[in-house]
N, C-alpha and C positions, 0 to 999 in steps of 0.2 A: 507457780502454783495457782489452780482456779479455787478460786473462793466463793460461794453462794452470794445472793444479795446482800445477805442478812450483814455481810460483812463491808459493806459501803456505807462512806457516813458523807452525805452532802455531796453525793457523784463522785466523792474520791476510795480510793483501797484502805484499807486500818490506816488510816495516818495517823494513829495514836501507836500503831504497834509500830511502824515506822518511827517515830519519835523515838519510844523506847530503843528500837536497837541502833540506830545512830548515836544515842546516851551509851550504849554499851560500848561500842567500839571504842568512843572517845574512854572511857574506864578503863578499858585493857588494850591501851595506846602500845605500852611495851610490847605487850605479847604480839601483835598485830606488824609493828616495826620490826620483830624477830621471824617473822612468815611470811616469807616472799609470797608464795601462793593466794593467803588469807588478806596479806595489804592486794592485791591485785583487783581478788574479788570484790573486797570494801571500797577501794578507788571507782572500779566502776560501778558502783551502787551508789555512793555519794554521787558522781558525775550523772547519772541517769537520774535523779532528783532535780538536780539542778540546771539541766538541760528541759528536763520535762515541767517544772512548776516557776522558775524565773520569772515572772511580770504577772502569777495568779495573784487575786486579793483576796481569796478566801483567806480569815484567821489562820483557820486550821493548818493552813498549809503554807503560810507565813511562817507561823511557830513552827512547822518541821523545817523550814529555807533556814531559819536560827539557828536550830541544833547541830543543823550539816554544816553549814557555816565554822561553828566552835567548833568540829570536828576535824574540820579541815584544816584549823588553823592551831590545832593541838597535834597534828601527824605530820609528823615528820615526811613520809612517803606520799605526801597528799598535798606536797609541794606545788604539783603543776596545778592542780584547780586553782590554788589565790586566787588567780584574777578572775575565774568564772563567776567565785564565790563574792568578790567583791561587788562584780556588778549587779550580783542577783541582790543582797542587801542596798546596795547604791541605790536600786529603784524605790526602798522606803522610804528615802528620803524626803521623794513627790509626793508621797502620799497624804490626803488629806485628814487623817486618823493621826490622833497624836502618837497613841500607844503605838503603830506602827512606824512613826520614824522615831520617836526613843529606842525603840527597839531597833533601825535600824544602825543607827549611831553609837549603839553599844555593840552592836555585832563586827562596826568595821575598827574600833578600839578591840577587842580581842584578837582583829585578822593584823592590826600595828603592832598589838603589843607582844605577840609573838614572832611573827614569820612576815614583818614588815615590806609589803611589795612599791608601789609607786602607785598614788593617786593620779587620774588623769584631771586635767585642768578642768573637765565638765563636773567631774567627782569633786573635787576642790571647792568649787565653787558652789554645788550642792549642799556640802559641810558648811560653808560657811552665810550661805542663805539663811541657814539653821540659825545664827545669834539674832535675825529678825522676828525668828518664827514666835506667837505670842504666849507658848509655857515658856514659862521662865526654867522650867527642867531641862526643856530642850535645849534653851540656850546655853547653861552653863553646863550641859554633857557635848554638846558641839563644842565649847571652847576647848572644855580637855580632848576634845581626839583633835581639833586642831594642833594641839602642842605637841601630840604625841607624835602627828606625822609630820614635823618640823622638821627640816632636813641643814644642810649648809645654804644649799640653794635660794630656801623660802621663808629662810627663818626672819628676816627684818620684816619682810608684811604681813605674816603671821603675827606677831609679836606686836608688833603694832596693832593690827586689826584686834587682837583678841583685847589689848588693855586699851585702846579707845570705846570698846563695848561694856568692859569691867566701869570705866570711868562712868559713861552715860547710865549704867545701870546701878551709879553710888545710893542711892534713896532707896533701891530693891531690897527687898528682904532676902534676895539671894545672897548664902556666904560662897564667896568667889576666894576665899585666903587658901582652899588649895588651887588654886589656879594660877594666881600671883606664884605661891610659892614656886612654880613648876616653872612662869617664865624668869624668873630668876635664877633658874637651872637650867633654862637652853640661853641666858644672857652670857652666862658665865663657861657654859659649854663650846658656843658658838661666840663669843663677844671678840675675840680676836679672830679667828679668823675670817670673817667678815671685813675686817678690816677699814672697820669705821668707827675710829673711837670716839667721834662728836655721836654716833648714834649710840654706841653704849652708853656713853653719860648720858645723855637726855631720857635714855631708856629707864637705865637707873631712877633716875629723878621722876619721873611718871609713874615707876613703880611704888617709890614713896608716897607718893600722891592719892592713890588707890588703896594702898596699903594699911593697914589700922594695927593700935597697941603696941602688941609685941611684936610681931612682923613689920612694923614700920620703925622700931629702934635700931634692930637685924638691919634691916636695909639705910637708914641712917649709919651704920656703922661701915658699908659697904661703900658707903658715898664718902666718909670722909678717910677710907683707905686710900681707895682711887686719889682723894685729896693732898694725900700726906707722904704717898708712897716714896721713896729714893729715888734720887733723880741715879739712875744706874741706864748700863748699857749706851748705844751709840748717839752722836749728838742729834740726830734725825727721831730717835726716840724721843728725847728728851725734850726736844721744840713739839714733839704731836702730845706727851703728858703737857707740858704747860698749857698747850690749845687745849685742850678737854680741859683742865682744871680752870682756867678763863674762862670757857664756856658754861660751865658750870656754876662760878659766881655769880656769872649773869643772870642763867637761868632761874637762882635761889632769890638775888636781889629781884628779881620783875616778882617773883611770888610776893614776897616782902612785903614792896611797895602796893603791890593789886590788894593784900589783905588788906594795908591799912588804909588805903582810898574806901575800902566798903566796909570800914573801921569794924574788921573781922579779928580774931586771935592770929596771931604770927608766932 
């Protein structure tokens, strides 16, 4: 449809009315999933957005890359864009505007937390640029999409990267305690099959370390299950619990004695 001048805002077409009906679609997802015809037409309208406005910096039309984004990643039938959609948001991440990469980092935690595709290693490292970047907002909404797109694969440097950053940021007035919590739901998700049980205790034990109040008893109590558990199963098992529960003493005794050298509370 031709529209008069009158209907341009900043060289672009309504990109408010665009806004609004890519909100609509996302609203009437079912209906849309039930229409083969009407998902066809919306796929390529989303796809034509995102083909045509990827790497603009206008706001205006950042804020509509967002909504097509959510939209894509609340449709089922809107499967094949993911990755278009990821990289058109991937590009917030360079940007030198804060509000734009917050926003791009909560765009790529809704395309995880739904219809979760695969980071590429330049994406990866993008996200995780993000715990230097100097809001501290930014930093602890990178660490959550870091955890979110933990896999089998990535999950020890993850995991580590995200609580050596928790660690350095203890004086912050950032609360990181859902963050903690979360890596101690991919410890325990992932913790065996990794299959390195001296990293899961030491992980443990760092997470204490981080951890404060009530979150730090919970994880206290976590540590001396691992401690206490039954020697069960084959004798191969049993010599790799004692290794971790060895290594573990250790690890508790160096705190110990580090407290009491810089005659700190233990």
């Amino acid at each position: 449809t031709q529209l008069p001048a009158d209907y341009q805002y900043r060289g672009h077409l309504v990109p408010h009315l665009q806004i609004y009906c890519v909100r609509l679609y996302r609203r009437a997802s079912d209906q849309v999933s039930r229409t083969p015809d009407l998902s066809d037409n919306i796929i390529s309208s989303l796809q034509s957005i995102l083909n045509e406005f990827t790497g603009c910096k206008d706001l205006i039309i950042q804020a509509l890359l967002y909504e097509t984004v959510l939209t894509i990643s609340s449709l089922p039938t809107a499967a094949c864009l993911l990755p278009s959609a990821l990289r058109s948001v991937g590009i917030f991440l360079t940007s030198r505007h804060h509000s734009t990469v917050y926003t791009g980092l909560c765009a790529l935690d809704a395309i995880f937390r739904q219809r979760p595709p695969r980071l590429t290693g330049d994406q990866e490292a993008a996200v995780l640029s993000c715990l230097s970047h100097p809001d501290p907002a930014i930093q602890r909404r990178a660490a959550e999409l870091l955890l979110v797109v933990a896999s089998q694969e990535n999950v020890m440097s993850i995991v580590d990267r995200v609580l050596a950053h928790v660690a350095d940021s203890g004086g912050a007035k950032t609360d990181y305690s859902m963050v903690v919590d979360r890596v101690v739901i991919l410890v325990e998700r992932f913790g065996d099959s990794v299959q390195d049980c001296d990293w899961k205790a030491s992980t443990l034990l760092r997470i204490v370390q981080v951890s404060k109040d009530d979150q730090r008893d919970k994880m206290m109590e976590r540590l001396k299950f691992l401690l206490t558990s039954s020697d069960e199963g084959d004798a191969a098992t049993v010599l790799e619990l004692n290794r971790v529960r060895i290594r573990l003493r250790k690890l508790l005794t160096d705190i110990v004695a580090s407290r009491q050298e810089a005659e700190r509370p233990v």
